[in-house]
C-alpha positions, 0 to 999 in steps of 0.5 A, spaced: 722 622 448 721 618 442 717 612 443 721 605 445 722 602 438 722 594 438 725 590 433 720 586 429 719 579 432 722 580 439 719 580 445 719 587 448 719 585 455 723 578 455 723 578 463 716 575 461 721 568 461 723 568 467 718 571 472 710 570 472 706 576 470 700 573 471 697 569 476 695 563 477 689 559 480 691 552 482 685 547 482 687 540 486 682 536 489 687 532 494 693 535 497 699 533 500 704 538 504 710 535 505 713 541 511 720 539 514 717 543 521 711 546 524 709 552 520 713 551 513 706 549 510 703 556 512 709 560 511 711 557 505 704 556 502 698 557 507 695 562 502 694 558 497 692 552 501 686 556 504 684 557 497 684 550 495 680 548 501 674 554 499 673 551 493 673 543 496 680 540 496 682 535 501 689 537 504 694 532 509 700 535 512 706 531 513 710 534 518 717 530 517 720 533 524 719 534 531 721 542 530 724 540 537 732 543 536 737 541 540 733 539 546 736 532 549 731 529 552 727 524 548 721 525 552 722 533 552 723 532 544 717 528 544 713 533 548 716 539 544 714 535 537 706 534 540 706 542 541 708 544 535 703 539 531 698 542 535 700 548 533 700 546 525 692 543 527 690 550 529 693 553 524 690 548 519 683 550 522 684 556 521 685 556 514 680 552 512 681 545 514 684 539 514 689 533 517 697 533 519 701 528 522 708 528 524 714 523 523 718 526 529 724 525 526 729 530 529 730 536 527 737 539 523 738 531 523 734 529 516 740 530 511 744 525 515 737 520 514 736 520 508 733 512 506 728 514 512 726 521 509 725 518 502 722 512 505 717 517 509 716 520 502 714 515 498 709 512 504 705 519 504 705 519 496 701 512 496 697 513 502 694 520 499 695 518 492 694 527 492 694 531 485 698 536 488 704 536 493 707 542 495 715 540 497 720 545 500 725 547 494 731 545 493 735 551 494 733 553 500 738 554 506 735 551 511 739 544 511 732 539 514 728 543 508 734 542 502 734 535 505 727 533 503 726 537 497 732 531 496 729 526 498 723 527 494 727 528 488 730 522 489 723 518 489 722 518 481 729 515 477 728 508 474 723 503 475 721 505 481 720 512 480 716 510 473 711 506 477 710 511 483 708 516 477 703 510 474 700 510 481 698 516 482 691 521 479 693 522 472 696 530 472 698 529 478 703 535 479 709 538 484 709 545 486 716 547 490 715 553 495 719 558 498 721 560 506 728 561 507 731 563 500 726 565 494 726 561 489 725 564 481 717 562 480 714 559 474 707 561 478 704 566 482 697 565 487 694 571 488 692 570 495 690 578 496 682 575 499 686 570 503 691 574 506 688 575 513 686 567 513 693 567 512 696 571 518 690 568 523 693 561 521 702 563 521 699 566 529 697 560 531 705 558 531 706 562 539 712 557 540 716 560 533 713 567 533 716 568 540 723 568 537 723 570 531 717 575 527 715 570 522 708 573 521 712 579 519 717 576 514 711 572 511 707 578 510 713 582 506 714 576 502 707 576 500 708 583 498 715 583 494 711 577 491 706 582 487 712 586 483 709 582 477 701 582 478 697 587 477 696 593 482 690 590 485 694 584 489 696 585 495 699 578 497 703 573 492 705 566 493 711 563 488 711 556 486 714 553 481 710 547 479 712 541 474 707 535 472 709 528 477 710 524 470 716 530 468 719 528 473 724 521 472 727 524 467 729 530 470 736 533 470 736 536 477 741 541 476 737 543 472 732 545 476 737 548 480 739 553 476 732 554 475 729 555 481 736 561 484 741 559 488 745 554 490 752 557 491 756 559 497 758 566 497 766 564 496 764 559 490 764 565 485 770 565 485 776 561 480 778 556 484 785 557 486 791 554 491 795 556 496 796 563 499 792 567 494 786 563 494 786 565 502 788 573 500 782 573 495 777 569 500 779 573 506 779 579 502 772 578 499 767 573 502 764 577 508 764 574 515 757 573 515 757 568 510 761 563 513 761 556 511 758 554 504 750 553 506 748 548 500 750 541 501 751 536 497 744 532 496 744 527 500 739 522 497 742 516 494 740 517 487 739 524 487 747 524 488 749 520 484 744 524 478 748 530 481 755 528 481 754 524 473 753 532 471 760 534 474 757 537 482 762 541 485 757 541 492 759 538 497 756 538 505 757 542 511 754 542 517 
């Protein structure tokens, strides 16, 4: 077979745009993780945490929800949310170290809140005062982790945003991380040497793994993540991490597009009216999707940065 020819000047692997094929060891010295429930920090980025906390970091996990779901009692929510921040403080200790406290706001309740979300956020940032925040990304699908991604984004526009920055160590970054949707990365952690530390810390959270087998969908994650890394990894986290001063100019819809998905399975088609829009919806939306799953942003200023550029998104419950 003739050997693949490559015009002058192009790159022969253009992937390289859009996917890491190198990993990155990230250094901070005060952490902040911002998690919406109990184990979002350890799934999303535990490894990575173990790793900065061997070579010395200092890490604060907020937890902004009570994780308690549906309960209707106050004192049970209560009780709930108090497990469940135990849980987040084995799991820490099992990592390596660290402090977690909780908001015990009410869980899939932060989207209608969202002033509250934002002023927790910016009170976080001042107390820390950390190098390097990791927050839920945008496109995820659970509504509370889309929530606070919003509300962080909606702490930088304008004058406020500019001093937040200035209040903050010089190089100060955000890395977004990934739990119930994957994001598209512009950086990949090796956590292969952690990876075990990682399991013992996501086994920490009895209350969670009883429904549902997060250690196990963690774990494929972290393997799918090695696609791009040499054959010696065995264990990736992706993060897609931008400097704090980037952000009061930043176009979301942008980082949208950037980080992977944001439209519901119907979106994709042209919009159309009547009872052919309904043929066509009926015909190739499957049942399974149901409503749109990516609301509209709720944070003040985040929706207003949104709707001068002509979002189409709009909320569901």
């Amino acid at each position: 077979m003739p050997a693949l020819r490559v015009p002058a000047g192009s790159d022969p692997f253009p992937e390289r745009r859009l996917l890491p094929y190198e990993a990155t060891c990230l250094e901070a010295r005060r952490v902040l993780v911002v998690a919406p429930h109990a184990d979002d920090e350890t799934l999303g980025c535990g490894g990575t945490l173990a790793g900065l906390l061997a070579r010395g970091a200092r890490l604060d996990v907020l937890l902004v929800t009570d994780g308690a779901a549906d309960e209707p009692d106050p004192t049970r929510r209560r009780e709930i949310g108090e497990a469940r921040l135990a849980e987040t403080r084995e799991a820490l200790r099992r990592l390596g170290g660290g402090d977690a406290s909780c908001v015990f706001l009410p869980d899939r309740g932060l989207s209608s809140r969202p002033e509250e979300v934002i002023g927790v956020l910016r009170s976080a940032l001042v107390e820390t005062l950390p190098d390097l925040v990791f927050v839920p990304s945008p496109v995820e699908v659970h509504p509370d982790h889309r929530a606070v991604a919003e509300a962080f984004l909606s702490l930088w526009p304008g004058p406020s945003g500019r001093g937040l920055v200035a209040a903050l160590p010089e190089a100060s970054r955000v890395a977004f991380y990934e739990v119930s949707q994957p994001i598209r990365p512009n950086v990949l952690v090796d956590v292969s040497l952690h990876a075990a530390v990682k399991e013992a810390a996501v086994g920490a959270f009895a209350s969670q793994l009883s429904a549902r087998a997060y250690d196990s969908f963690a774990r494929g994650l972290g393997a799918y993540r090695c696609m791009t890394l040499p054959v010696t990894a065995t264990s990736a986290e992706a993060l897609f991490v931008l400097p704090v001063s980037a952000l009061p100019g930043l176009d979301p819809s942008r980082l949208l597009s950037a980080l992977g998905p944001t439209l519901g399975a119907e979106e994709v088609l042209p919009e159309e009216t009547g009872s052919r829009r309904t043929e066509r919806s009926e015909r190739y939306v499957p049942a399974s999707c149901g409503r749109r799953t990516v609301p509209r942003c709720s944070g003040k200023r985040w929706r207003a940065s949104r709707s001068r550029r002509g979002s189409s998104s709009r909320s569901s419950s």
